[in-house]
Every structure is written in structure tokens, then in C-alpha cells.
N, C-alpha and C positions, 0 to 999 in steps of 0.2 A: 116277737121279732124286733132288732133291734135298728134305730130310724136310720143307720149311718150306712146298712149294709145293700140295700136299693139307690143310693148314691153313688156308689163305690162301682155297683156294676155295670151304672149310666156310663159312668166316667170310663170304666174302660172297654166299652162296645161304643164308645165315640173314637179314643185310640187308633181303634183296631182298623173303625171306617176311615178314619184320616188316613193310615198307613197306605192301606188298598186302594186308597183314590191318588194316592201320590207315586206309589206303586205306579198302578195304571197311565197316568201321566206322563213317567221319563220313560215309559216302555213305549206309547204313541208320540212321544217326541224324537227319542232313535230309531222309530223305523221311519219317522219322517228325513231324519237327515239320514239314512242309509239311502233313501229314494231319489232324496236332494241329490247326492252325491253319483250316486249308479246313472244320473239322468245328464249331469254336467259332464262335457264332453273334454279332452284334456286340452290345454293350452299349447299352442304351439307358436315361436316366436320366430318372423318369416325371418329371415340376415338378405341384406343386399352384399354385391359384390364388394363395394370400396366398404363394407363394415369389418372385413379380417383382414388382415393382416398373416400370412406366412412368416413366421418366424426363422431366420433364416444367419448366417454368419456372415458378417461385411466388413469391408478391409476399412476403420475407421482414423482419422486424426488423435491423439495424444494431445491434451491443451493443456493447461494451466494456467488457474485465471489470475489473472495479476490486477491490482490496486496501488495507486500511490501518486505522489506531488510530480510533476515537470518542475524541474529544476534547471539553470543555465549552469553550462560548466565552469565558466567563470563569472566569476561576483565577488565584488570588494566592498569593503566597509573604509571610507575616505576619513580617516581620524585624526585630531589635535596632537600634535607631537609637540606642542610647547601650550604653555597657558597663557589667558588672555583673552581680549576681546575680537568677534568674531565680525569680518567687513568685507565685502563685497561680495557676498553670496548672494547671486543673480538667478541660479538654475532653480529649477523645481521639478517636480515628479513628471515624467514623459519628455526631458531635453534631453537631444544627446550630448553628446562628449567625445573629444577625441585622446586619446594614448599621451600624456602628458601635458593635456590642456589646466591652466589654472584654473579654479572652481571656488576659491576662497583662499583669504587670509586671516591672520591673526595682527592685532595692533601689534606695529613693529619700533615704539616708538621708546621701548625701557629697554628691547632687543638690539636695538641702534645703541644707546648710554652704555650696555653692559662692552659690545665691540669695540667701542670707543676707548670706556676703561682700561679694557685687557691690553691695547695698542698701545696706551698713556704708560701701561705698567712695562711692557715688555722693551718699550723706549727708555727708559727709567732703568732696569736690567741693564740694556745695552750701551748706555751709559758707566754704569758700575764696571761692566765688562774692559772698558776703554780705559778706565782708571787703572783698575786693576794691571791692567798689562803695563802699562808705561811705566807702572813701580816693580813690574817686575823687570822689567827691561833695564830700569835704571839699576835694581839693587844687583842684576848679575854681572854689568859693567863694572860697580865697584868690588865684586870679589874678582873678578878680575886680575882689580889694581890694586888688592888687599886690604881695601877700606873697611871692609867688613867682614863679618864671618857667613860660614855657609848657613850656618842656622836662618837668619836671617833671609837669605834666598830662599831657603824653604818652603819660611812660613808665605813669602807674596808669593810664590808659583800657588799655596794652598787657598790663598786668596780667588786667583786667577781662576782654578777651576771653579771654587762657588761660585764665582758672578756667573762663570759661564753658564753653568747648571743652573741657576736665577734664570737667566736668559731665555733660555731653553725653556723653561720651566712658564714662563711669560709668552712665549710663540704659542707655546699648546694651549694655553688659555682665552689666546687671540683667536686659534683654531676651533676652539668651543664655541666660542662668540660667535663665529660665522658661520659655523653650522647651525646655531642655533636660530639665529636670523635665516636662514638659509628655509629654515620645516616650518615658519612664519607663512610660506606660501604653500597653501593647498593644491597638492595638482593629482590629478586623474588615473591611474597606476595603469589600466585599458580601456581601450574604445566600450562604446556602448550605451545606456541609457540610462539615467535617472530613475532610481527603483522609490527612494523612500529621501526626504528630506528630514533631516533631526533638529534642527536647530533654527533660531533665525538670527540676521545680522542685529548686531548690539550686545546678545548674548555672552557673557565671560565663561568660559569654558576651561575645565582640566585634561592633564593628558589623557591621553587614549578617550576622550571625549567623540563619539560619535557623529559625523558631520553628515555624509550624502551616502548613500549606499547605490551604487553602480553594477549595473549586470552588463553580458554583454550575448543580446541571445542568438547570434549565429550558429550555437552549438547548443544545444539541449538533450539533456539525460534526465531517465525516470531511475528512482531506484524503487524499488519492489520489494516486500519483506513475503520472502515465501517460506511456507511450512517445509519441518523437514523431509519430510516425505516425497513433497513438490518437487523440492530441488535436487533430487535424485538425478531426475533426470535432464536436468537443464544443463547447456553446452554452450563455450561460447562462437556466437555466429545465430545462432538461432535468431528464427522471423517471430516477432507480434505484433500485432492488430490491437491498435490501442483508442479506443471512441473520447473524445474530447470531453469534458461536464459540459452541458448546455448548447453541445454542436452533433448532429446531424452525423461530421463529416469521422472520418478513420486514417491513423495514420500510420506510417509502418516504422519500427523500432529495431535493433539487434542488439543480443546481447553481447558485453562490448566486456564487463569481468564481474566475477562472480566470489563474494566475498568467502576466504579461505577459515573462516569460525561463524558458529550461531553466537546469536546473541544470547548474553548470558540472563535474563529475564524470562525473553518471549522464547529460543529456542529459534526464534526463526531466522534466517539464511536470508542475508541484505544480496539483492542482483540488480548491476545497473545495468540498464541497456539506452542506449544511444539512439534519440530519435533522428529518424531520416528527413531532411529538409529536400522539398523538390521544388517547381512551379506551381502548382498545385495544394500543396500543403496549406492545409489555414494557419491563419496568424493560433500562434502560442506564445503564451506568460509565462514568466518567472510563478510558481507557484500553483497551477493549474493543478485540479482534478480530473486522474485519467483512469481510465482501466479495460481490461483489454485482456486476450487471451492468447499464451505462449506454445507454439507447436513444439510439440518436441519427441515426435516420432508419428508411428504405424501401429496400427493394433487389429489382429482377428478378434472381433468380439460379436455376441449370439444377439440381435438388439430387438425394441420392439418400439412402437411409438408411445412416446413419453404419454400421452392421455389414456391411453391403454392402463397404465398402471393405477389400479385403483388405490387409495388410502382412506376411505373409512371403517377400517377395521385397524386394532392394534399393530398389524403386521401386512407389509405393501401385497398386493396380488393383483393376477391376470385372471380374467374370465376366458376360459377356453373352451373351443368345441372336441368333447370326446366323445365321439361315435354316436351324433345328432342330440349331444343333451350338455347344457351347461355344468362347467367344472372349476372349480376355483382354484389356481397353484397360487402357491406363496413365493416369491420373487425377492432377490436381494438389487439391490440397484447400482448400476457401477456410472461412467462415465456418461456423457452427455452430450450432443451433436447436433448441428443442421444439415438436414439432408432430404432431397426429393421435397421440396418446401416445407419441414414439419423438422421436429424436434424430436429425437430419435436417444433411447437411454440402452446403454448396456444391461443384462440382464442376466441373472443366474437363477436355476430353478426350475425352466421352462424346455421342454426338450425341440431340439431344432424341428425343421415342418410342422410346429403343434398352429392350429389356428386359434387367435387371438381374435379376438371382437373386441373393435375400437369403442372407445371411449363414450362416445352417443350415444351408444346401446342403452346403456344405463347398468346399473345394478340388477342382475339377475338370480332368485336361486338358483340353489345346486338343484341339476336335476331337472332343470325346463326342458323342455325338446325346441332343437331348434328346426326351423326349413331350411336348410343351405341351397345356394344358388349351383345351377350345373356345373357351372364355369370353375367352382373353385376344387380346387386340389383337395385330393383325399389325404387331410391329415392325419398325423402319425396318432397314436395316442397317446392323449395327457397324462401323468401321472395322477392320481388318485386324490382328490383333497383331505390333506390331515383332517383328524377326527377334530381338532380346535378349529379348523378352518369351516368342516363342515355345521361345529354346530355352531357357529356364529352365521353362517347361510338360512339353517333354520329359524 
């Protein structure tokens, strides 16, 4: 007999006992958890009254949230209409001003020589002019008296009109001069405030040079870049509620016109609306950040409160009670609200009377039994959680 074949049969009557004892093993370990299970009683999750919510349809506000700068409706930029050096500019940022107050000048002291000139020249013209006539007066006396020929008269009458046009031509140059002296003095186009100072005195400056920039904030508008969709609905006269950056306080606004094109970028539809100044109103800037939200109708919509809507699963849903046992619907979400102290969303998906279980609850599978309170309304039933719904529950 050969030595290998008393090995072989060790080997596999050890096998055979592994098998059998491993066998035996997952067979007393599932009638263990069959016992486990048969002996654990099921879970039931009590609900308090204020935990549902009735899903119900509510006559809601139409908003529209608006963003954007406070703007004055008037505001000027005080600019160099001649060149030169810049002298007595006294104001600075926060003085006021009144409607054709001086604010600055320009050294008027080459603008003075140039007036001067134009006057010396158009004198000088007017001179010429004087000449001119008296030879013409004298040469038409001698045709007259046939001293001479007409040609001659002529040519002084053609005299006569150059100077005059000289003349003429020297007054308007005078006129330049003193306009031009004239924009030497800086003055204030409207009432109002000191926004931005540009420059300081000594400074030499070109035209259209930048001097003091002047708001005047009795009048203030927001303008608002809204989507086009937004501005469907907006109308003007319409009320909003616009919150201050860094204030507490809320102020009221209408819209006042509503830009006839999008912009050819963004698409979006520029609306100004005019804020309301009262007693009461807090101070506002030139430049402020506001935002704030525009009414602009009535809407029947099905809502539920906003904490109600779960989002940890790829797609928004409601935990609902159907016929004492948790159900998960999938929800689209539309508008959004304050109301009865709480934050209140539009909802699609959810059929009216269904009860809802607020948001504290927490996360429940599909399929818990719950305890409902007496008190609460026999809801309607939920519809059915999609198979993707349900097995993300699992």
C-alpha cells in the first residue's frame, strides 16, 4: 500500500468535519436571529400635535427679490471747462452747497491778457472801420462831381465792408474771451452735498478735468437688474420692502419705470423704483446696499413649512403620514413666504390634507408606524414613495 493514500483520506475526513461544523454554526446562528427578531417588538414613533402639519392651499403674496445700489436722482460731476491752475477750493467731502454757489476757480490771470487782446484787436478793427468809411464817403462825393470813376467807388465801398467784417469778426473774439473767463469760475449746477473731492488747490488741470462730485439726496432711486422671468410681472406703482446693508430698519420704495429692453449681456430687465422718504426713514447714501422684496400679485398655492422639506437625498421630499406609517413623496418647490411666524414654501407633489411631519422629527424610514395624536385630522392618503425614493429610505 502506498504511503500517500492514508494522507489523502486524513485530508479529506477533516474537510468533511469542517464543512459539518460550519454547517452547523450559520444554522444556530439564524435560528438565533430568527428568535432575536420574533422577540423584538416593532417600533412605533409617538407624533405630537404641533409635529404635522395639514397640507392645505393658502391665498399667498407674489415677491420678487430685488438687490442693488441706492442711487440720488440727481448727481453732478463739477468739471474744468478751461485749463489752468486750480484756487480756492475750500469744500470737502460732506459740505453742502447751494444751486449756483461758487466752489472753485481756475487762475484767471492769462484769461484776463487773452480779453484784454481780443478788445485791443476788435479796437484796432474798429478803427479800420472808421477809415474805411470816410474814404468811402469822400470818393462817392467825388463821383458826384466827376473827379472820378465809379470803379473806384467800388473798390472803397469793398473796402468798407472788410473792415466791417474785421470788426465783427474782433467782437466775436472778445466774446470768446469772456466766456472763457467767464467758466474760470466753478459754481454748483444743484443744491446738495459734497460726494467725492478730485483734486486739490495748486493743482494745473485740463478740460473736462474732474473737480467735486455733488449729489443731492432729497430724491433717491434703486435700480434693480431682474431676471427675465421676474419682470413679467412687475407693474409700475408697485410697493417694496427694501432692508438697508448694516441697518435693522426697512424702507418702502415704488416702482416708478421699468426699462423697455434686457440688457444685451445679462438678459436682465433694469427697474427703477423710487424710494419713499418720510419722518421716520433712516438716513440714506449715495451708493448704499439694499435689497428687499417686490409684491407683485396673489397666488392659490398648496404650501407646507419650509423645515418640512427634507434635502438629504438627491431630490427635495416630505415625510408623510399614510395610514399610520411613514412615506416619503418627492416635492418640487416653488415660492417662499412668512407666515403664522415660520417660513412657509410652495409645493408640488404632495396632495392637499396629506399630513406632513415637521422637520424635528428627523429622518424616518419608509414604513415606521407612527402614533398620531386624536386631535389631528384623518389625512387623505399619500401617494406611494417611487421605487428610487423608496430605496434610498432603505
Amino acid at each position: 500500500m502506498k504511503r500517500w493514500i492514508p494522507w489523502t483520506v486524513a485530508a479529506v475526513v477533516v474537510v468533511l468535519v469542517g464543512a459539518g461544523t460550519l454547517r452547523a454554526l450559520g444554522a444556530r446562528k439564524a435560528q438565533q436571529q430568527a428568535l432575536a427578531t420574533a422577540a423584538a417588538p416593532e417600533v412605533v414613533m409617538q407624533i405630537a400635535s404641533n409635529e404635522l402639519w395639514v397640507a392645505r392651499r393658502q391665498s399667498l403674496p407674489l415677491t420678487v427679490p430685488l438687490t442693488g445700489t441706492v442711487r440720488a436722482v440727481q448727481t453732478a460731476f463739477i468739471k474744468a471747462r478751461v485749463p489752468g491752475e486750480v484756487q480756492g477750493l475750500t469744500l470737502r467731502e460732506g459740505d453742502s452747497v447751494r444751486s449756483g454757489q461758487e466752489v472753485a476757480r481756475i487762475d484767471p490771470t492769462e484769461l484776463q491778457a487773452r480779453v484784454r487782446q481780443a478788445q485791443q484787436q476788435a479796437d484796432a478793427a474798429r478803427a479800420q472801420v472808421d477809415i474805411a468809411q470816410r474814404q468811402f464817403s469822400n470818393n462817392r462825393a467825388l463821383v458826384d462831381q466827376g473827379f472820378i470813376s465809379r470803379t473806384a467807388l467800388d473798390t472803397s465801398q469793398a473796402n468798407l465792408g472788410a473792415a466791417q467784417a474785421s470788426h465783427q469778426a474782433a467782437l466775436a473774439a472778445v466774446d470768446v474771451a469772456q466766456k472763457s473767463l467767464a467758466d474760470a469760475v466753478l459754481r454748483s449746477p444743484l443744491a446738495g452735498q459734497v460726494a467725492q473731492r478730485l483734486v486739490q488747490n495748486g493743482e494745473r488741470v485740463a478740460v473736462d478735468t474732474r473737480i467735486l462730485e455733488v449729489v443731492d439726496l432729497s430724491r433717491m432711486e434703486l435700480e434693480a437688474q431682474l431676471a427675465p422671468a421676474d419682470a413679467l410681472g412687475v407693474r409700475v406703482g408697485q410697493k417694496a420692502q427694501l432692508a438697508i446693508e448694516g441697518s435693522g430698519q426697512t424702507v418702502q420704495a415704488t416702482v416708478l419705470r421699468i426699462s423697455p429692453s434686457a440688457q444685451s449681456g445679462s438678459r436682465a430687465v433694469p427697474v427703477y423704483l423710487g424710494v419713499e422718504r418720510g419722518p421716520d426713514t433712516p438716513a440714506l447714501r449715495h451708493g448704499l446696499f439694499v435689497q428687499g422684496r417686490l409684491d407683485v400679485g396673489q397666488a392659490e398655492r398648496l404650501v407646507v413649512p419650509l423645515e418640512s422639506v427634507r434635502i438629504d437625498r438627491p431630490v427635495p421630499y416630505v415625510q408623510v403620514a399614510d395610514q399610520g406609517r411613514v412615506a416619503h413623496v418627492t416635492v418640487q418647490q416653488g415660492e417662499r413666504f412668512e407666515a403664522q411666524g415660520q417660513t412657509l414654501v410652495a409645493v408640488q407633489g404632495v396632495p392637499e390634507g396629506a399630513a406632513v411631519l415637521a422637520g424635528r422629527v428627523g429622518a424616518l424610514p419608509v414604513g415606521t408606524r407612527l402614533r398620531l395624536p386624536e386631535t389631528a385630522a384623518a389625512p387623505s392618503s399619500a401617494p406611494a414613495a417611487t421605487p428610487a425614493a423608496s430605496a434610498s429610505a432603505r
